[in-house]
MITORDREN-245271 format. One line per field, with one value per residue: residue number from 0; residue in three letters; x, y, z of N, C-alpha, C, O, CB in turn. Coordinates in nm, 4 decimals. Glycine has a CB too. Example, Ala and Ser with C-alpha at 12.3 -4.5 7.8 and 13.67 -1.06 7.14 Angstrom:
BEGIN
seq: [0:1]
type: [Ala:Ser]
n.c1: [1.3190:1.2850]
n.c2: [-0.5690:-0.2250]
n.c3: [0.7800:0.7080]
ca.c1: [1.2300:1.3670]
ca.c2: [-0.4500:-0.1060]
ca.c3: [0.7800:0.7140]
c.c1: [1.3200:1.2900]
c.c2: [-0.3300:0.0030]
c.c3: [0.7800:0.7870]
o.c1: [1.4236:1.3409]
o.c2: [-0.3319:0.1138]
o.c3: [0.8465:0.8039]
cb.c1: [1.1308:1.4084]
cb.c2: [-0.4473:-0.0598]
cb.c3: [0.9046:0.5725]
END
This chain:
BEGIN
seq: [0:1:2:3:4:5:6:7:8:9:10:11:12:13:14:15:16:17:18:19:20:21:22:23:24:25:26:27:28:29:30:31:32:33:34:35:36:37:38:39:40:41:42:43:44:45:46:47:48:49:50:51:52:53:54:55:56:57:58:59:60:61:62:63:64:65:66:67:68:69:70:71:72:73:74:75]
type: [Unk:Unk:Unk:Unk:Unk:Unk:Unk:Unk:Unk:Unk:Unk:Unk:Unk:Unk:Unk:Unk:Unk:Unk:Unk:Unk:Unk:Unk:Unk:Unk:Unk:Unk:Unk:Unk:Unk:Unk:Unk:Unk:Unk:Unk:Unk:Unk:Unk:Unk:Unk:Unk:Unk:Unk:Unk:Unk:Unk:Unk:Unk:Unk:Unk:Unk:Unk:Unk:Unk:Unk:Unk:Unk:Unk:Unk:Unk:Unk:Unk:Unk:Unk:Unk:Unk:Unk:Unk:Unk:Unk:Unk:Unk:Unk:Unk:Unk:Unk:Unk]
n.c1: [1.0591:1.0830:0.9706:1.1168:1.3601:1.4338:1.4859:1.7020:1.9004:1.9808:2.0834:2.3006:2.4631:2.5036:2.6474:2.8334:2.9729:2.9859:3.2200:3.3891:3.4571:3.5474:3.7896:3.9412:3.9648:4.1169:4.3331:4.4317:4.4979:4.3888:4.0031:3.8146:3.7641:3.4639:3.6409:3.8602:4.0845:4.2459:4.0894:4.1545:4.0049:3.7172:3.6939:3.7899:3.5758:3.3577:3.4187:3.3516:3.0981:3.0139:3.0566:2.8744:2.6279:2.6078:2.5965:2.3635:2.2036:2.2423:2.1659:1.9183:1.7805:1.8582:1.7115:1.4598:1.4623:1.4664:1.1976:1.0522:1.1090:1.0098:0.7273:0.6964:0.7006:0.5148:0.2670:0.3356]
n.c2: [18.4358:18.6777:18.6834:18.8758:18.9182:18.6441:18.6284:18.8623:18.7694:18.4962:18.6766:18.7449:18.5377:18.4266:18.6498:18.6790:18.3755:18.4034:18.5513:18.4539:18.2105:18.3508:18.5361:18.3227:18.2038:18.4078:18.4236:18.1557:18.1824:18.3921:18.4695:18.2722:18.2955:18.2891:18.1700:18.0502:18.2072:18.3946:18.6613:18.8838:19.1209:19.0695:18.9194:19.0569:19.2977:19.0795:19.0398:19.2765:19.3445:19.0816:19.2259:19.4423:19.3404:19.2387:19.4537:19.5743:19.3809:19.4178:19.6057:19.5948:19.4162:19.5869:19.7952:19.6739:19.5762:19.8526:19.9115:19.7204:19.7939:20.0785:19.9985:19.8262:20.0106:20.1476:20.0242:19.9971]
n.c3: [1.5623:1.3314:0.9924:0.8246:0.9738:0.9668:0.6691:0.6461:0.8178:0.6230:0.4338:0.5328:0.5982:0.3455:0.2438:0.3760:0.3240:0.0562:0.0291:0.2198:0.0415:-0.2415:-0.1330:-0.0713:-0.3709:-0.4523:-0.3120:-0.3692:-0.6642:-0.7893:-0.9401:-1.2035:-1.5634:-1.7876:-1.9898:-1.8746:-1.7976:-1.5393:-1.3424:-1.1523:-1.0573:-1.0986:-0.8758:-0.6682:-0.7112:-0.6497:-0.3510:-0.2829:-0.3566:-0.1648:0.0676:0.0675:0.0414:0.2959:0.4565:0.4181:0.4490:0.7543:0.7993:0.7678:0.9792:1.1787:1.1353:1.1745:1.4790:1.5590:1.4646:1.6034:1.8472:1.8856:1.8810:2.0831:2.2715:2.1747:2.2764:2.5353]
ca.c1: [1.1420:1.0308:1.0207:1.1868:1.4204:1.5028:1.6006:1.8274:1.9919:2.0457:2.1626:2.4055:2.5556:2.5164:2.7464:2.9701:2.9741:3.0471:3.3596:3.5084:3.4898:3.5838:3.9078:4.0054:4.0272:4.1980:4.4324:4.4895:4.5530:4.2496:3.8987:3.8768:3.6574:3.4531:3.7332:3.9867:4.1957:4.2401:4.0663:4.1386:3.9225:3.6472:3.7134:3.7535:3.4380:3.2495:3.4254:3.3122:2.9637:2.9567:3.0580:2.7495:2.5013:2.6245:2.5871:2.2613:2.1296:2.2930:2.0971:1.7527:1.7934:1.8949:1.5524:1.3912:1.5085:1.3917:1.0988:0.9860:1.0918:0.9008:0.5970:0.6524:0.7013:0.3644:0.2255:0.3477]
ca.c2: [18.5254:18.7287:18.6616:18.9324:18.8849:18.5566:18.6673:18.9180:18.6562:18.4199:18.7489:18.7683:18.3922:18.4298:18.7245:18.5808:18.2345:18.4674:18.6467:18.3462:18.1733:18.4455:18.5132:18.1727:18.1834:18.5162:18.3752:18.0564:18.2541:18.4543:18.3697:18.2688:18.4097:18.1650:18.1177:18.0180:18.3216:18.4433:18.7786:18.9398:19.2253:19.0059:18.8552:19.2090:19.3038:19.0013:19.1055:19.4230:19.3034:19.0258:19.3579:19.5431:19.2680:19.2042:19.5312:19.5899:19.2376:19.4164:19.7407:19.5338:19.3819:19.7187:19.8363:19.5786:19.6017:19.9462:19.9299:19.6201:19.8742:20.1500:19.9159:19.7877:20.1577:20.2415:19.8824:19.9926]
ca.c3: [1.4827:1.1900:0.8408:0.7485:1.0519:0.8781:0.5860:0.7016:0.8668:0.5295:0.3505:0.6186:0.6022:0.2350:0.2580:0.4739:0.2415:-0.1039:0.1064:0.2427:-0.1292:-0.3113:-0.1133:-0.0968:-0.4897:-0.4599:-0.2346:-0.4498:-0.7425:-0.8689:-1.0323:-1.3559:-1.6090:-1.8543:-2.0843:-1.8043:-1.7754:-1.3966:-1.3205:-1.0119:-1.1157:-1.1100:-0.7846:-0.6101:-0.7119:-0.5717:-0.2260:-0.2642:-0.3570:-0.0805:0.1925:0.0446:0.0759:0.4415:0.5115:0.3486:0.5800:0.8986:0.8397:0.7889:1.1198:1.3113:1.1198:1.2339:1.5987:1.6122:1.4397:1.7299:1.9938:1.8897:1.9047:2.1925:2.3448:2.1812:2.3633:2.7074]
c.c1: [1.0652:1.0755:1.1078:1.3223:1.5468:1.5802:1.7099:1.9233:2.0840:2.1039:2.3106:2.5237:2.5373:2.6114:2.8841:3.0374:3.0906:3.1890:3.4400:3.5353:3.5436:3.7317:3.9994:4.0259:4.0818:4.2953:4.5102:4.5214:4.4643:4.1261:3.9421:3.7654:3.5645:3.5475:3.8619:4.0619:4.1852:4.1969:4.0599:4.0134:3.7856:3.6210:3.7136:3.5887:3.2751:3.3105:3.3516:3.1200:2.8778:2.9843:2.8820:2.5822:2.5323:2.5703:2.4299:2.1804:2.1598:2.1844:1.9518:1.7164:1.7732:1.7419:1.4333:1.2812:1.4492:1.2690:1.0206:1.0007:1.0048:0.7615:0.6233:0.6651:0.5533:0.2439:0.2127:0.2443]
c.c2: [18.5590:18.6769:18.7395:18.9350:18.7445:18.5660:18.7702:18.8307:18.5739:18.5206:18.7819:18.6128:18.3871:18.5151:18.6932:18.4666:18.3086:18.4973:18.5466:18.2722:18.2236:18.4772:18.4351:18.1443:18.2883:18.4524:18.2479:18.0924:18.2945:18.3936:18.3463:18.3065:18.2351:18.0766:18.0447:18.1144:18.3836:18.6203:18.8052:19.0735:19.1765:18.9424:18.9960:19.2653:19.2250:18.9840:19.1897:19.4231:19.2182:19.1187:19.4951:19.4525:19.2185:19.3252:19.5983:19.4901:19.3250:19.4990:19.7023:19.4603:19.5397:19.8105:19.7555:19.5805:19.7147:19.9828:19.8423:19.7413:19.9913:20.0915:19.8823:19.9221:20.1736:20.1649:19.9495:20.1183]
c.c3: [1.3544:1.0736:0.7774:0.8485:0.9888:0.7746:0.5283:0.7459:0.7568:0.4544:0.4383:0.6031:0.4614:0.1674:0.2709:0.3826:0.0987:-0.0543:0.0500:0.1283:-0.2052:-0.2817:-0.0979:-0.2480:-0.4968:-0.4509:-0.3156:-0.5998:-0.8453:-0.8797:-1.1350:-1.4038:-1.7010:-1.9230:-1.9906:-1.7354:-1.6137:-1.4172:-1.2127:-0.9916:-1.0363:-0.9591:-0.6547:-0.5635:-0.6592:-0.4722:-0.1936:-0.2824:-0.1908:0.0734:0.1620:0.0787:0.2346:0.5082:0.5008:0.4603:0.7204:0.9015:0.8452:0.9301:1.2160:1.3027:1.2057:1.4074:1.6320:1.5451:1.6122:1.8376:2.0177:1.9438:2.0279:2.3054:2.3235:2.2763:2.4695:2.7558]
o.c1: [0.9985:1.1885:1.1756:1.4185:1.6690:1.6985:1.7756:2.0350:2.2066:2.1956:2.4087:2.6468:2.5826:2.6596:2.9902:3.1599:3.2054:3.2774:3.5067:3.6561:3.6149:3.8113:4.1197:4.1087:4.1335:4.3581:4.6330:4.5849:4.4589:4.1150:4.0542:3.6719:3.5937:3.5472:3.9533:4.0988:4.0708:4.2604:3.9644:3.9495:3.7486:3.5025:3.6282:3.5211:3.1601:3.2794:3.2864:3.0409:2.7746:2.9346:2.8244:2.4732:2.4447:2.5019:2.3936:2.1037:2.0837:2.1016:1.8713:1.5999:1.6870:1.6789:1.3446:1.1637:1.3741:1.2297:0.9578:0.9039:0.9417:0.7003:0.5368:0.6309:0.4748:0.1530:0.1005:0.2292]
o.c2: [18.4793:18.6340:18.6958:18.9625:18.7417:18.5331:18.7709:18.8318:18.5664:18.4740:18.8399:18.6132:18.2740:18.4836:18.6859:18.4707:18.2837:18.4492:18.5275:18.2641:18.1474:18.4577:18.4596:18.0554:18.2770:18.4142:18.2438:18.0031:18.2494:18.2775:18.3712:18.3462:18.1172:17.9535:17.9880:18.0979:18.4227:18.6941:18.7618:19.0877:19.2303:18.9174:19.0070:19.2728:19.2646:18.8685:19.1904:19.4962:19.2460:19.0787:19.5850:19.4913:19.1447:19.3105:19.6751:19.5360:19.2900:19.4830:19.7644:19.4654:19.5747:19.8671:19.7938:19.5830:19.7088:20.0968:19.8991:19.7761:20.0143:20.1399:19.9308:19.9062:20.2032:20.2241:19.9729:20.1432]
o.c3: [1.2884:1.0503:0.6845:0.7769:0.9740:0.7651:0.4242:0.6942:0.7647:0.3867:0.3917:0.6005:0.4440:0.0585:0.2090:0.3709:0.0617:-0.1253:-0.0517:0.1056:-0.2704:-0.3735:-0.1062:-0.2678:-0.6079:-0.5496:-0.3227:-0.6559:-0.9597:-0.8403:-1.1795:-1.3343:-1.6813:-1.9235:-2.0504:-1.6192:-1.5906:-1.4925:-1.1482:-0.8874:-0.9319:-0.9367:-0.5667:-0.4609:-0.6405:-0.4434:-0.0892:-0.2229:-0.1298:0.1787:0.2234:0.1208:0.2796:0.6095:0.5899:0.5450:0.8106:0.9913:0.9146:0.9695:1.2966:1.3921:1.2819:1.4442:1.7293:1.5696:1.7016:1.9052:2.1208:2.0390:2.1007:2.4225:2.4135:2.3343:2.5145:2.8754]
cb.c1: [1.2821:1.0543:0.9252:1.1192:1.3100:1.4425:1.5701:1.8042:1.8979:1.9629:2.0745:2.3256:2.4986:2.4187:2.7200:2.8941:2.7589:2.9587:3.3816:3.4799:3.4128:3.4953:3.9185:3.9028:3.9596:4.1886:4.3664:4.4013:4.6568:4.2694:3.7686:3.9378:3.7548:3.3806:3.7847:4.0702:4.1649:4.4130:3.9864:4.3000:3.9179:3.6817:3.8478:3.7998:3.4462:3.1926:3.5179:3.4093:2.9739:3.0050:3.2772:2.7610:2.4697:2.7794:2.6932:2.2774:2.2553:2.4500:2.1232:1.7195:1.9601:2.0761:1.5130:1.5088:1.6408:1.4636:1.0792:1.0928:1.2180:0.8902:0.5635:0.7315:0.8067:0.2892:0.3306:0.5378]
cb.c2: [18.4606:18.8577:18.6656:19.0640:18.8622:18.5003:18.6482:18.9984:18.5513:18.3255:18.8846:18.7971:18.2369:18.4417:18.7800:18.4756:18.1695:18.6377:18.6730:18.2418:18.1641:18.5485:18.5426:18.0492:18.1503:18.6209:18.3346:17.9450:18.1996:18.4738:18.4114:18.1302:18.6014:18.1834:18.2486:17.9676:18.4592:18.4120:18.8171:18.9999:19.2261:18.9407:18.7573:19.3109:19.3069:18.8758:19.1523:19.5311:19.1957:18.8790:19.4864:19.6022:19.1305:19.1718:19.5899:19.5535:19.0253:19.4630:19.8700:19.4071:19.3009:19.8603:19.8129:19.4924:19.6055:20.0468:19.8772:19.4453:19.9285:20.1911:19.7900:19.6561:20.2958:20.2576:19.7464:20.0291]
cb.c3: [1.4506:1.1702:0.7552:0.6947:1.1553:0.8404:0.5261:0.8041:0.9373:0.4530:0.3028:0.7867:0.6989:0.2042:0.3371:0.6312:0.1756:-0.1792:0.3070:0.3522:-0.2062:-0.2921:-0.0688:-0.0369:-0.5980:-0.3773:-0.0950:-0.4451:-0.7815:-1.0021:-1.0685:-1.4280:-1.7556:-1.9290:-2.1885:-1.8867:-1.8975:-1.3107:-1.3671:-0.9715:-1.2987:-1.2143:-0.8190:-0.7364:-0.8099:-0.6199:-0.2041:-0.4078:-0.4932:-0.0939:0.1435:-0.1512:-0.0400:0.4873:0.4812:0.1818:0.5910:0.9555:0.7300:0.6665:1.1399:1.2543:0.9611:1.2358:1.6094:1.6277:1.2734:1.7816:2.0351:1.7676:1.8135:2.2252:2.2709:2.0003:2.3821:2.7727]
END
């Protein structure tokens, strides 16, 4: 497997990781900010972050994928 293969992969379970954390303090009743105070705001936004870096990992893969196939088209 590729290197860059790889770390598509950890931006993908790193994705995944931020989500499931992130809505689990949603869900339990916000983040909090330094000072304490609950910001949902805040918590939104690193959804919306950890859906952009998933998606960002998916599309380096699908590059990937068809970069290898080209090559191996030009191979055959």
């Amino acid at each position: 497997m590729s290197l860059a293969i790889q770390n598509a992969i950890v931006g993908l379970q790193s994705a995944s990781q931020n989500f499931e954390r992130t809505a689990g303090e949603i869900v339990r009743g916000g983040t909090r900010t330094a000072d304490g105070d609950n910001d949902i705001v805040a918590g939104l936004a690193s959804l919306k972050e950890s859906e952009v870096q998933f998606k960002a990992s998916a599309k380096v893969i699908g590059a990937i994928a068809q970069t290898e196939g080209r090559l191996l088209d030009i191979l055959a």
